[in-house]
C-alpha positions in Angstrom: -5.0 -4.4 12.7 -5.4 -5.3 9.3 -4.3 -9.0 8.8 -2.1 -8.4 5.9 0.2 -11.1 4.8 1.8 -12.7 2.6 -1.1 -13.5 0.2 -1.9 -10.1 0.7 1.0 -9.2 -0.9 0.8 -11.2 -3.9 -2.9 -10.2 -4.7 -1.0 -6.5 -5.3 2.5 -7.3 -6.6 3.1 -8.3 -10.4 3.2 -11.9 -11.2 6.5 -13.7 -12.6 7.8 -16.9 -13.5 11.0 -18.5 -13.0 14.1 -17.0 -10.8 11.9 -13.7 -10.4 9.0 -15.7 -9.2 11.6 -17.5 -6.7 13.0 -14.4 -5.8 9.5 -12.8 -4.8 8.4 -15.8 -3.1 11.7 -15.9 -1.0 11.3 -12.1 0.4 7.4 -12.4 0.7 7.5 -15.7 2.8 10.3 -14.1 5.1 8.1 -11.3 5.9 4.4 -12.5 5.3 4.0 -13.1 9.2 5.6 -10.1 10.8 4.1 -7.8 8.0 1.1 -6.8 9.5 2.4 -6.2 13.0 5.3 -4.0 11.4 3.0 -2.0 9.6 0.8 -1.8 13.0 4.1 -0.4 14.7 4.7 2.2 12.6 1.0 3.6 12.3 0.5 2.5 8.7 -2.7 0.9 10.4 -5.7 2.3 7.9 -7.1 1.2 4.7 -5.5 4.5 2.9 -2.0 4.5 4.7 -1.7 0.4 3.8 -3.1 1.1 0.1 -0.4 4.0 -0.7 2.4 1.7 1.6 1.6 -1.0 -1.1 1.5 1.3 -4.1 5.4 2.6 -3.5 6.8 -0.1 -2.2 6.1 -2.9 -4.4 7.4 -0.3 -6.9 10.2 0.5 -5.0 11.2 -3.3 -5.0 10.7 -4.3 -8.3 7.3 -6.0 -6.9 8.6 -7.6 -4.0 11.5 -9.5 -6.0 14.4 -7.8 -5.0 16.0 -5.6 -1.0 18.7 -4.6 -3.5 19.3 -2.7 -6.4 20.2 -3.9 -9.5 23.0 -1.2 -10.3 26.4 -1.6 -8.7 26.3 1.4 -6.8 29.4 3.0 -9.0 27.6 5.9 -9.9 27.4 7.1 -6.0 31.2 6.7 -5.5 32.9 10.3 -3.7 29.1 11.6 -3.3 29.9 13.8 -0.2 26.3 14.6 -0.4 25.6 11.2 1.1 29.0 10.6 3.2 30.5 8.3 0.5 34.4 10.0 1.3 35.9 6.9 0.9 36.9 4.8 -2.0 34.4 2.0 -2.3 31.7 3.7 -0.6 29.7 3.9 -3.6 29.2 0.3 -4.3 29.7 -1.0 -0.2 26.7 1.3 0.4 24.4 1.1 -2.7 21.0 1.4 -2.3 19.0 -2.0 0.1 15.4 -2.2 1.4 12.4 -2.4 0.3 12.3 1.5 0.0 16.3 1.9 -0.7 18.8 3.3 1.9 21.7 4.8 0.0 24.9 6.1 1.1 27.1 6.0 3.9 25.5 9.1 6.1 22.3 7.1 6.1 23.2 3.9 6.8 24.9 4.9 9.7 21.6 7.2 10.9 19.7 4.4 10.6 21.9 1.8 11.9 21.4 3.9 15.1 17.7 4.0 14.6 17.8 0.0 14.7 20.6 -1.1 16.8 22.3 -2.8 14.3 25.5 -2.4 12.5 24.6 -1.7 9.3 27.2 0.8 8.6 30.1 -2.2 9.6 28.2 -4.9 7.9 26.0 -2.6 4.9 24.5 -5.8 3.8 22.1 -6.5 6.4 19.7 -4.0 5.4 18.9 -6.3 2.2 17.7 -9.1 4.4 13.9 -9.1 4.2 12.6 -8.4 8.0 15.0 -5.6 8.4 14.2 -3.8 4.6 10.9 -4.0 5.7 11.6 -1.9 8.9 13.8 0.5 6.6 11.1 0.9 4.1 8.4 1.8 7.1 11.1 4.0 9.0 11.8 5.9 5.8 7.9 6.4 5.6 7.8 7.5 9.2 11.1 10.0 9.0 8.7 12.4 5.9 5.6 11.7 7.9 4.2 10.0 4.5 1.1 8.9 6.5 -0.3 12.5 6.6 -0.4 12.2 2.1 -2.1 8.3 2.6 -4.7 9.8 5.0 -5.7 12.5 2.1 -5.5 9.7 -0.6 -2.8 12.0 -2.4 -0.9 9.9 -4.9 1.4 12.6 -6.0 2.8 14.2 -2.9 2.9 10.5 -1.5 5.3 9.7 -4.1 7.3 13.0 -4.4 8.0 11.8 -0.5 9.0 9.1 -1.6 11.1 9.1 -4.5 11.8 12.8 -4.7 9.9 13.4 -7.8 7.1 11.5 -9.9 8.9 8.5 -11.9 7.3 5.6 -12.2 3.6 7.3 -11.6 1.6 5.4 -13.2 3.1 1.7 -11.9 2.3 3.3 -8.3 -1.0 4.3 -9.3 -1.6 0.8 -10.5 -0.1 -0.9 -7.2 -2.0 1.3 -4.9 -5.5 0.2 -6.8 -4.9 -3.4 -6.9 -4.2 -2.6 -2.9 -7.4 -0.9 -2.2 -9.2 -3.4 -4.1 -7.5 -6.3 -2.1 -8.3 -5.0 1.1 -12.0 -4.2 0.3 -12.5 -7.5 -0.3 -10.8 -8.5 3.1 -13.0 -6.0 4.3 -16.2 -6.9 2.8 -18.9 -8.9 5.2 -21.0 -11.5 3.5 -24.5 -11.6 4.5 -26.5 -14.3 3.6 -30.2 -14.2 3.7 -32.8 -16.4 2.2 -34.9 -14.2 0.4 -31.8 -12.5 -1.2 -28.3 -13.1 -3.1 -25.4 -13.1 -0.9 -24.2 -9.4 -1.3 -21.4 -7.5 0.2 -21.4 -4.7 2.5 -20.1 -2.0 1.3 -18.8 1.4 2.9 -16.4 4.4 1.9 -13.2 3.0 0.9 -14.3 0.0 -1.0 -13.2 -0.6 -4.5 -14.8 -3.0 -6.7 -17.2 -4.1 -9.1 -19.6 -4.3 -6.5 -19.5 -0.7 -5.9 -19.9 -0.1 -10.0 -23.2 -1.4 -9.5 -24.1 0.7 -6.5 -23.2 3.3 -8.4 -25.5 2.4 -11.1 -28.1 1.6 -9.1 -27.8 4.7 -7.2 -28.2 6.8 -10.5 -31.4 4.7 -11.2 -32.3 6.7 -8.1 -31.7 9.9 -9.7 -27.9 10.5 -7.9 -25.7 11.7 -10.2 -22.6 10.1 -8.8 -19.8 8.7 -10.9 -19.3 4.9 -12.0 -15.9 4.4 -11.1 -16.1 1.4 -8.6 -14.4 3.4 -6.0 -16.4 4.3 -3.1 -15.3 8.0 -2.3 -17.0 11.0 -0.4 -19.4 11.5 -2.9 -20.8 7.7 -3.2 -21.4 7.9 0.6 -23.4 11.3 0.7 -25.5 9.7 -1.9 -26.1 6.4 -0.2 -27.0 8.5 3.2 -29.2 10.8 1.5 -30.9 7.4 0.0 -30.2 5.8 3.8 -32.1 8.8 5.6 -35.1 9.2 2.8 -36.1 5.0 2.6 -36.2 5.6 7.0 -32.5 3.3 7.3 -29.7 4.2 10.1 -28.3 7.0 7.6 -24.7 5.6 8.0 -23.0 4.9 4.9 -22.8 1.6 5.0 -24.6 -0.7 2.3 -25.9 -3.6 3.9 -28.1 -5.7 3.3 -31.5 -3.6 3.6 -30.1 -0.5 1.6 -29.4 -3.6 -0.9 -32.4 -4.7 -1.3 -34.4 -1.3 -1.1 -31.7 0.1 -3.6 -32.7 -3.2 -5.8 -36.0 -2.7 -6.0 
């Protein structure tokens, strides 16, 4: 289990001042302790499936600063297409959570789901805990882990929001989350003969894998600098691995440092 908290959160979401700084911080303390465990539960348990979680939800919620939407819900009054047959229904079940549950039909499938009465008592799905389980149920309903797993930004967030607005916030959101948790990630090694350096390994995202990269075409590997460590990074640091005699594993430690370095 990834320890992902509430810190964790912050590193990825925007930063705000004021009421939307108190409103962010309210949300992200309620769920900072149970977050990792709830993502644990619902399989959203790897680098790539928290990284994409992060990149649509903190859209989704306006960067952790809101379990509700802004609108009144007016606009979803008599929509059959999501059981809203009675007057009211519009606004009494507007969209909550941190991914939004709209409409009468599916606040009552998910109230089942949970145990609780959402569909008696709609507000309950905006307090934090329980939009976090809607957001990671509605995740686990269009089997969005399957799109993480193959680092696919755009069918991720067609699954999500049904088409592709708000791309390139996503795309922002789901770097600043790969970034953070390379760095969790990332083991220190301190030696005396050389600079403390990271390990690095497919996945991570930083500048320290900008200057593997460069280092790695000093070598004569023609692999892009991007600071992303991807699938062709890591052939290129085995290759390297395997011909300087190291355990050919696509890791960057300290020894494929220093041989890289020299």
């Amino acid at each position: 289990m990834y320890p992902v908290d509430g810190d964790f959160i912050l590193e990825v979401a925007p930063k705000f001042s004021g009421a939307k700084a108190a409103a962010q911080r309210a949300i992200v303390s309620a769920i900072s302790a149970s977050f990792a465990a709830t993502l644990d539960k619902y399989k959203i348990d790897t680098k790539l499936r928290i990284a994409h979680f992060m990149g649509q939800v903190t859209h989704e919620c306006a960067g952790f600063r809101t379990t509700e939407e802004f609108a009144s819900g007016h606009e979803y009054e008599w929509r059959k297409d999501l059981g809203n047959t009675k007057k009211g229904d519009g606004i009494r079940f507007k969209g909550r959570g941190l991914i939004q549950l709209t409409g009468r039909d599916n606040y009552k499938k998910m109230a089942s789901i949970l145990k609780i009465p959402l569909e008696d008592n709609p507000a309950l799905a905006k307090e934090p805990l329980t939009s976090l389980v809607i957001a990671c149920e509605y995740w686990k309903s269009r089997d969005v882990n399957t799109n993480a797993d193959s680092d696919d930004l755009i069918s991720v967030t067609k699954k999500i929001n049904g088409g592709l607005n708000g791309l390139d916030d996503r795309r922002t959101y789901l770097k600043k989350a790969k970034n953070a948790l390379a760095k969790m990630e990332a083991i220190t090694i301190s030696a005396s003969t050389t600079p403390r350096v990271a390990a690095l390994r497919r996945g991570s995202w930083d500048e320290s894998v900008g200057e593997l990269q460069a280092l790695l075409r000093k070598k004569g590997y023609m692999v892009a600098v991007d600071n992303e460590y991807g699938p062709a990074t890591e052939l290129a640091v085995m290759h390297f691995q395997d011909k300087s005699g190291l355990t050919c594993d696509g890791i960057v430690g300290e020894e494929t440092w220093r041989l890289l370095r020299n």
